[in-house]
N, C-alpha and C positions, 0 to 999 in steps of 0.2 A: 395359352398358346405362345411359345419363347418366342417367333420370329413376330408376332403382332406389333406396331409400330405402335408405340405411347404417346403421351404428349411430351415426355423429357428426350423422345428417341425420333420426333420428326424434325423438321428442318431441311430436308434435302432437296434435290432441284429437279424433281417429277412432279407431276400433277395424276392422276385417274378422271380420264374424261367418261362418263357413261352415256350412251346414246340412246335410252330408254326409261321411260320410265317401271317397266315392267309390271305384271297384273298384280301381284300382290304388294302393296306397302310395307306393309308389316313385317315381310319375310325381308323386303328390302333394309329395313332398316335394322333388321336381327344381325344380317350379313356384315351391314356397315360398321354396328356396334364391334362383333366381334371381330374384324379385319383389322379396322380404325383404332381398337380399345377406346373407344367412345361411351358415354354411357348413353342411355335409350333414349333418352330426351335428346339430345344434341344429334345422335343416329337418324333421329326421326324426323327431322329437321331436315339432314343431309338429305333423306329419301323424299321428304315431300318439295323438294328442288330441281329434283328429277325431271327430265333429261341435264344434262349439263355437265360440267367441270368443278371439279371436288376441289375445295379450295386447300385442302391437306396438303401442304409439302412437304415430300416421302423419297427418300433414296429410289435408286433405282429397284431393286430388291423388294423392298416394303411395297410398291407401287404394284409390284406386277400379284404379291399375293391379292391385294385387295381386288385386281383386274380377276384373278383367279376365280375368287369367292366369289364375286358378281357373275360372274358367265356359267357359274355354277345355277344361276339361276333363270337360265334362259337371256340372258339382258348381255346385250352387245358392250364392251369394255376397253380399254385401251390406255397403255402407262403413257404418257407423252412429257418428253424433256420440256421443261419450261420455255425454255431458250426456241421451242419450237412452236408454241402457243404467240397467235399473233396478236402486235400488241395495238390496238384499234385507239389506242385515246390519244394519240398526239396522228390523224393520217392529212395528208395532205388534201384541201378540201378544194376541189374540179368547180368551176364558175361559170367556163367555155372550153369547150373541147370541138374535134369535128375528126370523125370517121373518113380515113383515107383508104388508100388502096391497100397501103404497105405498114397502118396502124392506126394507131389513136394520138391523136397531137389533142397537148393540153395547153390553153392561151391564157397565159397572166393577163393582168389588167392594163397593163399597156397595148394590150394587142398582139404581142410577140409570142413568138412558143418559148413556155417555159418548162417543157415535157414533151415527152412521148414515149408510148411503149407500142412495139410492136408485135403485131398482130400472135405470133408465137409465143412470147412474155408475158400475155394477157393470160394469168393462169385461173384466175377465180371469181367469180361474178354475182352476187349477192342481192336479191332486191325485199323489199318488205316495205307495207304500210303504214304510218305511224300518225299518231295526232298530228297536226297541224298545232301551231304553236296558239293558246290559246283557247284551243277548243276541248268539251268535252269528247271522252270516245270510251267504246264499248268491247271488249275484245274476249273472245274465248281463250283459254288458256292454250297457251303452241304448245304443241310438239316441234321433234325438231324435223319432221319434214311438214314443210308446211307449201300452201299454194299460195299463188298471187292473181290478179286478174287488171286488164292493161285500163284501169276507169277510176275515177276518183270515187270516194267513197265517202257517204252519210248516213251518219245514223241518228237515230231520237237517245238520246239519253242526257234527261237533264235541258234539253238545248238542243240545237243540232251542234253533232259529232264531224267531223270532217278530218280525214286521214290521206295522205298522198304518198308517194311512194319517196323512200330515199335509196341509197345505191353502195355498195360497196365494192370498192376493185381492188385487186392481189395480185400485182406481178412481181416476175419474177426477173434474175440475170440483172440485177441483186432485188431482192426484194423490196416493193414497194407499196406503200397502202392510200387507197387515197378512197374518198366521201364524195359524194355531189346528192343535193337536195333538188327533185323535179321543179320546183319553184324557185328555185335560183340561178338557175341555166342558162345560158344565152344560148343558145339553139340558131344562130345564123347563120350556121352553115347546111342548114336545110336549104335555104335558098325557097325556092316556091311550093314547097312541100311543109313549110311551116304554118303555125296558124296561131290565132290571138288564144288556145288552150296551153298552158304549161302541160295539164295531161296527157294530152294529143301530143304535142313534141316530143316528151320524153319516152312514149310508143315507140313512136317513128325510131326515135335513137337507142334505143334499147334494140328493136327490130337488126337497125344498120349494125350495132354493137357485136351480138352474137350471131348474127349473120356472117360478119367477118373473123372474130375468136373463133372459129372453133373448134379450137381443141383447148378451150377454157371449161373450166366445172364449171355447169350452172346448178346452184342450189334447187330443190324441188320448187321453191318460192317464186324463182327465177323461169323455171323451166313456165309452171303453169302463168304467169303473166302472157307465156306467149301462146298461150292454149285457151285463153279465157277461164280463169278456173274458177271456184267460188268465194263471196267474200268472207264470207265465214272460217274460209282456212288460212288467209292469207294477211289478219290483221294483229299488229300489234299494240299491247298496252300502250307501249310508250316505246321510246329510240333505245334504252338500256337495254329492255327484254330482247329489241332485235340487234342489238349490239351482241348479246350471248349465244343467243342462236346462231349468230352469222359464225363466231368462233368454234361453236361448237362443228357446223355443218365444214368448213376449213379443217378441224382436224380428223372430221370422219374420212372427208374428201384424202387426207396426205394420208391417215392410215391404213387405206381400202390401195391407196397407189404404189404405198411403201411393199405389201405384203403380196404385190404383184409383179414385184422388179424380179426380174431373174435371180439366182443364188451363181456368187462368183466362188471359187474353188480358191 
């Protein structure tokens, strides 16, 4: 296949995000092989990662065949500019914040606001379960839409297991990323609606959050936290697994938005 990308022909500054893992492996990774020129060990590897972001750096060109081959297969696909894959390891980590009329004010530790975004900038909203630092935990494998449910969670493995939610935000007008851990919040701007639960607060503030975003993505993760959903859907191994999720569910969210814009003449 002349246009298949080699390992001496990649390099370029696309990614292939795939959003499925789709029912067959094996056909998955037939596909990868031959798109990729991979051999079947490394293909197969690619496929059992699945859902996720193909770490292949591929021109524009090369990117959209392997997108091709994939949706050949039933399995949702998409080239994405690197440059447009968000970069989560350096985000700005929220300590104190408090939900106003007209946004989100974020308070350094002085006290002072050292941020804010408002209420229309808030474009993406990400929650997920994760170990607690320390503890053992138990998790099914995610997909990428996954549930949450608004309660701290334990489980028997090894010990008890105990996972809490942490948070991801994506604004925009210029883009900004920022982290906050339920257990490290100061929540005092509940005022008499607060309670000695970090669980409980970060409810409440979740609640006030997309109560007032709303016309931010909430991840399915996000959505079902305020639905009560089950724990089983909604836990992660650890903070990296939901570190990639949250990326991945980011770029289904800008591809499903891009592919909705009007066409200009």
């Amino acid at each position: 296949m002349s246009d298949t990308p080699s390992a001496t022909a990649r390099g370029g500054d696309f990614r292939v995000a795939v959003f499925s893992r789709g029912d067959d492996i094996e056909a998955m990774a037939a596909v990868l092989s031959e798109s990729l020129g991979l051999n079947r060990v490394d293909a197969k590897i690619h496929a059992a990662h699945l859902p996720g972001l193909l770490a292949d750096r591929l021109t524009n060109e090369q990117a959209e065949i392997v997108v091709a081959a994939v949706r050949q297969l039933g399995v949702a696909a998409a080239a994405v500019a690197q440059s447009d894959v968000p970069q989560l390891n350096h985000p700005e980590t929220i300590h104190r914040a408090a939900c106003l009329d007209d946004g989100l004010e974020i308070i350094g530790l002085s006290g002072a606001r050292s941020g804010f975004i408002a209420w229309p900038d808030l474009e993406f909203i990400s929650v997920g379960y994760v170990p607690l630092e320390g503890a053992h935990h138990y998790a099914p494998e995610s997909p990428v839409v996954l549930h949450s449910a608004p309660h701290e969670v334990e489980e028997q493995s090894e010990g008890v297991a105990v996972s809490g939610p942490v948070c991801w935000f994506i604004a925009r007008n210029p883009q900004r990323i920022y982290f906050l851990n339920h257990s490290r919040m100061n929540y005092d701007y509940l005022a008499d609606r607060k309670s000695s639960s970090a669980a409980a607060n970060f409810s409440e503030f979740l609640t006030d959050l997309t109560g007032s975003a709303t016309t931010a993505y909430l991840t399915p993760a996000t959505r079902a936290i305020l639905h009560h959903g089950s724990a089983s859907d909604y836990l992660f191994k650890d903070a990296e697994q939901f570190k990639q999720a949250t990326i991945l569910q980011y770029l289904l969210h800008t591809t499903v938005a891009a592919a909705q814009l009007p066409e200009h003449s």
